[in-house]
N, C-alpha and C positions, 0 to 999 in steps of 0.2 A: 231705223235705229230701234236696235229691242229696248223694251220698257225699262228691266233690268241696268242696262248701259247705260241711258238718258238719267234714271235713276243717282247712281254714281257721279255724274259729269261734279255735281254741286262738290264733291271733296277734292277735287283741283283745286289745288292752293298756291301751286306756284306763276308765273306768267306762262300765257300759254297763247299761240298763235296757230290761228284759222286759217289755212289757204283753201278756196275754193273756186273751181273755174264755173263761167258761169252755162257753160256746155256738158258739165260735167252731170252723165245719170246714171252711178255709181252710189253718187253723193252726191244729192243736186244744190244747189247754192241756199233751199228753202232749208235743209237738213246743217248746211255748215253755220246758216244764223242759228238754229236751234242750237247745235253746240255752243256758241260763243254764246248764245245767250244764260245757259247754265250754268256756264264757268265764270270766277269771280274774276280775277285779272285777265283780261283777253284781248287781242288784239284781232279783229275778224279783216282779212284780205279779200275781197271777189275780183279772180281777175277777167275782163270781160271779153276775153279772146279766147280764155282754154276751157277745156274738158277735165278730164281727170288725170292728164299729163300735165299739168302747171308750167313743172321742173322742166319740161324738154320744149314744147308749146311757146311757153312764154318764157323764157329765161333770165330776160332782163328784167322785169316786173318781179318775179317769183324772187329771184336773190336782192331785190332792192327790199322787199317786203319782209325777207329773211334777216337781214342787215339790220336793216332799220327797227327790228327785234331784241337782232342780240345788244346793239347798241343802247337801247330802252332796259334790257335784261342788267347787260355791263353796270348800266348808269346807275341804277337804284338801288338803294341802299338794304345788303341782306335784311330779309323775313326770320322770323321766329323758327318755319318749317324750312330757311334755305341753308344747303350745305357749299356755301362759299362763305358761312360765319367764320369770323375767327376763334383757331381754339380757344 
């Protein structure tokens, strides 16, 4: 990850979720903790079967992990910076 980019990760404000397989060496699982670890709301996923295909790899894991986001996303109650406030 460039300096620059790791840099940035801290001004994610909103929820944010981490898929990473743990075969993946694109972005290896060590790289997707460092992301969640930067970001303030996060959810970090390692699934321990995939690579850098998750989505097609592991499918059932990957959309239970996606779900179980949006449902957490859904449930809680808008942020100062979320645009699902009311006008």
């Amino acid at each position: 990850m460039t300096p620059w980019l790791r840099a940035r990760l801290t001004e994610i404000s909103i929820p944010t979720l981490v898929i990473v397989g743990r075969y993946v060496w694109v972005c290896p699982p060590a790289a997707g903790r460092a992301i969640a670890g930067a970001v303030r709301d996060v959810h970090l996923v390692e699934l321990p079967d995939a690579g850098h295909f998750g989505f097609s790899e592991t499918p059932v894991p990957f959309l239970a992990a996606v779900r179980a986001q949006l449902a957490r996303v859904t449930a809680a109650p808008p942020t100062a910076h979320d645009d699902r406030r009311a006008a």
